[in-house]
C-alpha positions as protocol buffer text, in pm:
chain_id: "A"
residue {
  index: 1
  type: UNK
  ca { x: 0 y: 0 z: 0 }
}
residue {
  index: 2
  type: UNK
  ca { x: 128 y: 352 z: -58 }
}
residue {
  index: 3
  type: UNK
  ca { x: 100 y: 617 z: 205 }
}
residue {
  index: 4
  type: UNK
  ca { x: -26 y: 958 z: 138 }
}
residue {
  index: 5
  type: UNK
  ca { x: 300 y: 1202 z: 233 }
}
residue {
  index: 6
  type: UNK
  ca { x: 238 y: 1421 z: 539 }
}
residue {
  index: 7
  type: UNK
  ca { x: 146 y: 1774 z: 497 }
}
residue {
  index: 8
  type: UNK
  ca { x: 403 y: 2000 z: 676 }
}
residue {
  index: 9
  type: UNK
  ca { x: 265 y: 2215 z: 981 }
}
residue {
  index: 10
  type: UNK
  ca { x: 131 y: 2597 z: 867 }
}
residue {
  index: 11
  type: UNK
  ca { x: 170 y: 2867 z: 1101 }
}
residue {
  index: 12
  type: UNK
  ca { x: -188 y: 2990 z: 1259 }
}
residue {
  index: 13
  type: UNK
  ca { x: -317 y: 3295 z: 1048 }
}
residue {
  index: 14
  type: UNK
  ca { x: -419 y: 3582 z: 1155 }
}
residue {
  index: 15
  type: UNK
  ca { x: -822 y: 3642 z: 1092 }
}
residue {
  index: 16
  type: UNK
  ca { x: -897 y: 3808 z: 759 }
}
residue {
  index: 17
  type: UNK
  ca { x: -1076 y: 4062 z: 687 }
}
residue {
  index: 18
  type: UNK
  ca { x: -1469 y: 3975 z: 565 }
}
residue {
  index: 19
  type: UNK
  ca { x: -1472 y: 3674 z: 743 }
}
residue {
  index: 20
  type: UNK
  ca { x: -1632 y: 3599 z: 1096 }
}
residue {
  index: 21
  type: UNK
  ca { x: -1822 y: 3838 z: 1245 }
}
residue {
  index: 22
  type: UNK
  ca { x: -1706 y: 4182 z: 1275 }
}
residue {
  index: 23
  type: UNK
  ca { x: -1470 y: 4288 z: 1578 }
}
residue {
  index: 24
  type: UNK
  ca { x: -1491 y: 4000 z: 1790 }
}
residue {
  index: 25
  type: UNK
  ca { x: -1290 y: 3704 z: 1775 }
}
residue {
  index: 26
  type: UNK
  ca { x: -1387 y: 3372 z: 1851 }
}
residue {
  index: 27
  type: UNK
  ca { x: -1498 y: 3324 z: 2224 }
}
residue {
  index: 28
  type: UNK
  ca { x: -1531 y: 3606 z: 2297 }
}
residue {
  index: 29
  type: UNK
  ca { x: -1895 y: 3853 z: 2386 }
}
residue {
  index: 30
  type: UNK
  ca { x: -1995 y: 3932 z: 2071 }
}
residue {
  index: 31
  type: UNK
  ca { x: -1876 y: 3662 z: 1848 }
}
residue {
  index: 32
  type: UNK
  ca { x: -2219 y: 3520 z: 1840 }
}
residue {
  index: 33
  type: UNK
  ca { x: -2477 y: 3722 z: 1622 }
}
residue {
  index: 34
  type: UNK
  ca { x: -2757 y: 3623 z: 1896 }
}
residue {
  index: 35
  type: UNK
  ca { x: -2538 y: 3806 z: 2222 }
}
residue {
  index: 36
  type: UNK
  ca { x: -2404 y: 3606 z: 2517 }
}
residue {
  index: 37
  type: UNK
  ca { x: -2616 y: 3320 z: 2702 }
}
residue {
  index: 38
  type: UNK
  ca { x: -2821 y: 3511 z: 2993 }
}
residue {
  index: 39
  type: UNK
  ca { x: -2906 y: 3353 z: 3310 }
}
residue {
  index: 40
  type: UNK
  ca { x: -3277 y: 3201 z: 3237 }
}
residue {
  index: 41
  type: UNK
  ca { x: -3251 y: 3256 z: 2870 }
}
residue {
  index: 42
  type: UNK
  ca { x: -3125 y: 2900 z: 2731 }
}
residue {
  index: 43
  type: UNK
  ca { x: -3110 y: 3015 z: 2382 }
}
residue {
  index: 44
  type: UNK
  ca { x: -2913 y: 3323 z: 2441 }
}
residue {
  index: 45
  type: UNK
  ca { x: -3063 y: 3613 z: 2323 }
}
residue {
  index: 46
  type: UNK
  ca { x: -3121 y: 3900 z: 2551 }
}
residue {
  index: 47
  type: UNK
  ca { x: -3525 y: 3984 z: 2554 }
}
residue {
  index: 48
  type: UNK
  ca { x: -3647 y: 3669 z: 2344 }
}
residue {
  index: 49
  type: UNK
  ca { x: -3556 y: 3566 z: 1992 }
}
residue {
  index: 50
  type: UNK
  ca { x: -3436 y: 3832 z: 1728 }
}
residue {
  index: 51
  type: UNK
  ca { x: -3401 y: 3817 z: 1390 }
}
residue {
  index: 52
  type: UNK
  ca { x: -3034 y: 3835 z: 1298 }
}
residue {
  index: 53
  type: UNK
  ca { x: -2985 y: 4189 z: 1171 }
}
residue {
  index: 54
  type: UNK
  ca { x: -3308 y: 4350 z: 1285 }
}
residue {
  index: 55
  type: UNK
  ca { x: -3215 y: 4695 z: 1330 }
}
residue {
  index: 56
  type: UNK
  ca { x: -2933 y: 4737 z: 1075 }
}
residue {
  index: 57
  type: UNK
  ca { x: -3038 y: 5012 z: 849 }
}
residue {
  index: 58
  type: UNK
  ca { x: -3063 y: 4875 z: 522 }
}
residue {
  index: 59
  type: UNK
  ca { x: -3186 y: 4524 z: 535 }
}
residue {
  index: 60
  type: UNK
  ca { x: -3571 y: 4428 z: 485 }
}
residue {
  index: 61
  type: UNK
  ca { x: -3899 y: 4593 z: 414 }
}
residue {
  index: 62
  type: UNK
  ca { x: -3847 y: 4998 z: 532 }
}
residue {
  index: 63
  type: UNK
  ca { x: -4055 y: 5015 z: 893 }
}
residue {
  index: 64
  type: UNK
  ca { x: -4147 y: 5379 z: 901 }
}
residue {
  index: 65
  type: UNK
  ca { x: -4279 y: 5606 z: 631 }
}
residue {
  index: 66
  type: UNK
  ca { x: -4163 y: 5394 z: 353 }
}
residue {
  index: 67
  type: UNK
  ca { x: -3983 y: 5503 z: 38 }
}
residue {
  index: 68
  type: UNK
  ca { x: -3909 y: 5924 z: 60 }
}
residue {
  index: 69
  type: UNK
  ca { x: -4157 y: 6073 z: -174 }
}
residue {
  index: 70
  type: UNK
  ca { x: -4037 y: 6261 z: -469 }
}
residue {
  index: 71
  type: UNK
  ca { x: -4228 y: 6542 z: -635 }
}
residue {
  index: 72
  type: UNK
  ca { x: -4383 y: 6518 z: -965 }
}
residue {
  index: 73
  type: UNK
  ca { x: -4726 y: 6402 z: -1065 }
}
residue {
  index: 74
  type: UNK
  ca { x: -4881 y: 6176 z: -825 }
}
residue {
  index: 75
  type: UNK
  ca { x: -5170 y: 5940 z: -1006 }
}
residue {
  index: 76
  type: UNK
  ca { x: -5511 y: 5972 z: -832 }
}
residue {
  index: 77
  type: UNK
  ca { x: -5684 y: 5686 z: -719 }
}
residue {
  index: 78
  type: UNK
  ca { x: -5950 y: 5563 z: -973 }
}
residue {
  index: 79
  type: UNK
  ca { x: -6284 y: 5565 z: -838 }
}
residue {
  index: 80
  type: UNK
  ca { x: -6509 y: 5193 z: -947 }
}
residue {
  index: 81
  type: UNK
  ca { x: -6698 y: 5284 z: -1270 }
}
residue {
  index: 82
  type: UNK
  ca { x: -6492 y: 5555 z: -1359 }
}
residue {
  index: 83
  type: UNK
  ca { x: -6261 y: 5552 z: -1677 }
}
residue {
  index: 84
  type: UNK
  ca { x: -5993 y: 5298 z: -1652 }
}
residue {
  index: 85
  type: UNK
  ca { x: -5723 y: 5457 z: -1919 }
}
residue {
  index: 86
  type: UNK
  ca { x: -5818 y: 5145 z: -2154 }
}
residue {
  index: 87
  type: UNK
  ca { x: -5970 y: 5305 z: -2483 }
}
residue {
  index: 88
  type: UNK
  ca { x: -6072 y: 4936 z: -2567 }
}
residue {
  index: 89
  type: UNK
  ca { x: -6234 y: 4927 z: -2234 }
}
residue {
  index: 90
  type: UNK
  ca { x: -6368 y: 5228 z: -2078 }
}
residue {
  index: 91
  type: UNK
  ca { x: -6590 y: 5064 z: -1806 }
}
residue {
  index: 92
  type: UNK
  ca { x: -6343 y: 4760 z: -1703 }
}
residue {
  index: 93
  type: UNK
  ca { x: -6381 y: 4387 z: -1751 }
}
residue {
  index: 94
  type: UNK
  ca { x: -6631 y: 4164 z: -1701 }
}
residue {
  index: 95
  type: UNK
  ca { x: -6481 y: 3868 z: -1468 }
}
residue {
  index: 96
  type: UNK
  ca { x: -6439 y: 3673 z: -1815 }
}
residue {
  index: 97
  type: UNK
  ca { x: -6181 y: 3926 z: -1970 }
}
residue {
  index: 98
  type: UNK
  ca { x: -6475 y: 4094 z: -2175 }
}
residue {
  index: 99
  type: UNK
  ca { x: -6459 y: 4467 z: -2173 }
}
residue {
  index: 100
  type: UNK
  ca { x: -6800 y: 4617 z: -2083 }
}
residue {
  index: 101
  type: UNK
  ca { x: -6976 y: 4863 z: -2281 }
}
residue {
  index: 102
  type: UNK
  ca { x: -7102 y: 5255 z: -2227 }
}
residue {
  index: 103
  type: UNK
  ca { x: -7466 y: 5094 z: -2254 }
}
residue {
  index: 104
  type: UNK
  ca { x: -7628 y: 4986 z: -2000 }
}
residue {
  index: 105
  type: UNK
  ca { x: -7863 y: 4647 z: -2055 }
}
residue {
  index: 106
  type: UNK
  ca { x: -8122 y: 4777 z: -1759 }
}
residue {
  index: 107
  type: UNK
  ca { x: -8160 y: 5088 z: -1985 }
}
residue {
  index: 108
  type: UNK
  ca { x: -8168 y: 4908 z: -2311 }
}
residue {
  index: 109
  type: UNK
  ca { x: -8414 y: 4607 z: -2177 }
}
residue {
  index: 110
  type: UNK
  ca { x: -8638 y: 4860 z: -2049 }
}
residue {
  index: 111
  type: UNK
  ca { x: -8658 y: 5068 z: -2360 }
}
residue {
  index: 112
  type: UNK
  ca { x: -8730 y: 4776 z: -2543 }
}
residue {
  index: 113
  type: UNK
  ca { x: -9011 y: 4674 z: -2339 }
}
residue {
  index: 114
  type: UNK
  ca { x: -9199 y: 4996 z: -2322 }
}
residue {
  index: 115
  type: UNK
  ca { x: -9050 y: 5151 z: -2640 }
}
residue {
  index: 116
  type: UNK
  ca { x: -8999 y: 4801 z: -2866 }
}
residue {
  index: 117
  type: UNK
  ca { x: -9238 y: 4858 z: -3157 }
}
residue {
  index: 118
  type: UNK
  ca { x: -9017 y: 5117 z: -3270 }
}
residue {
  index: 119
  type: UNK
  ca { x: -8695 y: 4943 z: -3198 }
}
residue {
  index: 120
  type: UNK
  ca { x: -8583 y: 5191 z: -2952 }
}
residue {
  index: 121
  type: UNK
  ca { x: -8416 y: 4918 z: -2711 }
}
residue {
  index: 122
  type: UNK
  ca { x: -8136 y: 4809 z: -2993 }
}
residue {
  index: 123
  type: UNK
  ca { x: -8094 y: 5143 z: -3139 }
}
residue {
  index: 124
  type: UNK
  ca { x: -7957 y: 5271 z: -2803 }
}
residue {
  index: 125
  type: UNK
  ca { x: -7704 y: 4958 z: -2778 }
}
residue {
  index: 126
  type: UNK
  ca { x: -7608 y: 5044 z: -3159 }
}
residue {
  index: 127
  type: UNK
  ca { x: -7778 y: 4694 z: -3366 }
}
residue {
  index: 128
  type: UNK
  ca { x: -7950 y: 4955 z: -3656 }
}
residue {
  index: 129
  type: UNK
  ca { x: -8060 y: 4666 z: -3861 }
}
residue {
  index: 130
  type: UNK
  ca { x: -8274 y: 4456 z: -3599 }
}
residue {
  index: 131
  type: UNK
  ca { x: -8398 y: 4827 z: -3498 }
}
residue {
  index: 132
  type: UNK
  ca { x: -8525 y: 4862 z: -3845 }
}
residue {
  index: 133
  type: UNK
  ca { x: -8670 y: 4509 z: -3858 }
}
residue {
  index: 134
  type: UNK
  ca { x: -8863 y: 4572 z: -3527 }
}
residue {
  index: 135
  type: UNK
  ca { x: -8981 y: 4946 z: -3659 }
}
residue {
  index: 136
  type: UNK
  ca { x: -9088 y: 4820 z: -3961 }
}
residue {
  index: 137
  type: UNK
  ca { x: -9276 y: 4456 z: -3807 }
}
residue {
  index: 138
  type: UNK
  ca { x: -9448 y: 4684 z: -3485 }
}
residue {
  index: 139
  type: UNK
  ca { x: -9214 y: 4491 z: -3314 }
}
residue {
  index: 140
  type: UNK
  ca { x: -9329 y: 4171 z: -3404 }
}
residue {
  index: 141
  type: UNK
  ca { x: -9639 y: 4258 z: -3347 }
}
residue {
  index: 142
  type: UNK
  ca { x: -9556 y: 4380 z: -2972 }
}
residue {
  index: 143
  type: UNK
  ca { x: -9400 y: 3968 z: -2962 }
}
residue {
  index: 144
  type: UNK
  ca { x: -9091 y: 4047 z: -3053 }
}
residue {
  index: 145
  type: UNK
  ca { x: -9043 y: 4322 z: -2835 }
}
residue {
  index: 146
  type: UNK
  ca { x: -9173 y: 4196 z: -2564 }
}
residue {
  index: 147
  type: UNK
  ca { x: -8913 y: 3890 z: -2584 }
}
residue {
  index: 148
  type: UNK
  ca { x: -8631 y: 4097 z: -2657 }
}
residue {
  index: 149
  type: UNK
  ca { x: -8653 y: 4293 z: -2355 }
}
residue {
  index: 150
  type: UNK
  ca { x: -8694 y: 3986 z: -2107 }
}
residue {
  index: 151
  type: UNK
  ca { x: -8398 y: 3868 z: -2301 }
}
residue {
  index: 152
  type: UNK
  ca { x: -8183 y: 4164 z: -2279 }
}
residue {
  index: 153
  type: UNK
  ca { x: -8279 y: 4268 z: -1896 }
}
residue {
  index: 154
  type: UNK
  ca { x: -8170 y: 3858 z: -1811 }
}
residue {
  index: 155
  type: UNK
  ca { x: -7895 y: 3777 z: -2051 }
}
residue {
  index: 156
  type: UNK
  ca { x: -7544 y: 3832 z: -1997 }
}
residue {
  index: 157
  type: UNK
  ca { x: -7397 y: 3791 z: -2323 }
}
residue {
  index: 158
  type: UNK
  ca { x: -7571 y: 4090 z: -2547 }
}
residue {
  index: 159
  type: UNK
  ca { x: -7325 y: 4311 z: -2670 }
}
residue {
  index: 160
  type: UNK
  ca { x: -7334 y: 4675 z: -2807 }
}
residue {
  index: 161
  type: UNK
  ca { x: -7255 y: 4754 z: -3171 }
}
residue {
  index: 162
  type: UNK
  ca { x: -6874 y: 4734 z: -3053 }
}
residue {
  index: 163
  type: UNK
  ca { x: -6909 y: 4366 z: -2933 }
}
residue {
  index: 164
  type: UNK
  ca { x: -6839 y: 4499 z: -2552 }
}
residue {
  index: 165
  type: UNK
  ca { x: -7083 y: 4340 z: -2310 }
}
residue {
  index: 166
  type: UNK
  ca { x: -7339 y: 4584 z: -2210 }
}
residue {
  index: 167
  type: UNK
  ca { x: -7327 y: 4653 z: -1852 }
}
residue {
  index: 168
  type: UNK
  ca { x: -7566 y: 4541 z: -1580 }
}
C-alpha cells in the first residue's frame, strides 16, 4: 500500500478581513450574532428571539414612512366605474376578460319593453338593422319586443354595436 505524504505544519493565520463576524474574535462577547447566554434565557438572546440583523439600516422591508416621496405628478386613485385609461375598455372587464360597454342592458331592456315597436331598445345599444326590422314589423307585433326585452334585462352575453358586453 502507498501512504499519502504528510502535509508540513502551517503557522496559525491571523483572521482576515470579511470573514467571521465583525470585531470580535472567537470566544469572545460578541462573536455570536444572537449576544451572550443570559441567566434564564437557554437560547441566548437577551429579551427573546431576534431576527439576525433587525435593526441594521438597510436590510428588509423599510418600517417607518416607507420610500421618501419625490415630487412630480402623483396618479389619483380611480374611483369603481370611472374611466380605466383602456380606450378598448372604458368601463373595465367583465370577470371573463370581456370589456364592458357605455350601454347599460337595464336601460336598453327597459326601452325595449316599453319603447320596442319602434326598436328603440337596440338602437340605443347600436344593432341599426334589428332596430329597423322591429320598426318596420311593430315589433313583431308587440312579440318580438316583448321577448327581446326579457332577453336583454336577463342575458349576460348581449353586446353593443362594438361587441363589448353591455353593462348590468
Amino acid at each position: 500500500m502507498t501512504e499519502q505524504p504528510q502535509q508540513p505544519a502551517q503557522p496559525p493565520q491571523p483572521p482576515q478581513p470579511g470573514y467571521g463576524y465583525p470585531g470580535a474574535a472567537p470566544g469572545q462577547p460578541g462573536a455570536n450574532p444572537y449576544g451572550a447566554p443570559q441567566a434564564g434565557d437557554p437560547y441566548g438572546t437577551p429579551g427573546g428571539y431576534q431576527q439576525p440583523g433587525a435593526g441594521q439600516p438597510g436590510y428588509g422591508y423599510p418600517q417607518q414612512g416607507g420610500y421618501p416621496q419625490q415630487g412630480g405628478y402623483q396618479v389619483p386613485p380611480t374611483p369603481g366605474g370611472a374611466y380605466t385609461g383602456d380606450p378598448n375598455a372604458p368601463y373595465g372587464y367583465d370577470p371573463y376578460g370581456r370589456p364592458y360597454s357605455d350601454k347599460s342592458k337595464i336601460v336598453a331592456g327597459i326601452l325595449s319593453l316599453f319603447l320596442g315597436s319602434f326598436g328603440v331598445g337596440r338602437f340605443y345599444i347600436g344593432h341599426v338593422g334589428l332596430g329597423l326590422a322591429q320598426l318596420f314589423t311593430c315589433g313583431g307585433l308587440g312579440i318580438w319586443a316583448l321577448v327581446d326585452g326579457i332577453i336583454l334585462l336577463t342575458g349576460s352575453n348581449t353586446t353593443d354595436s362594438n361587441g363589448r358586453v353591455l353593462r348590468g
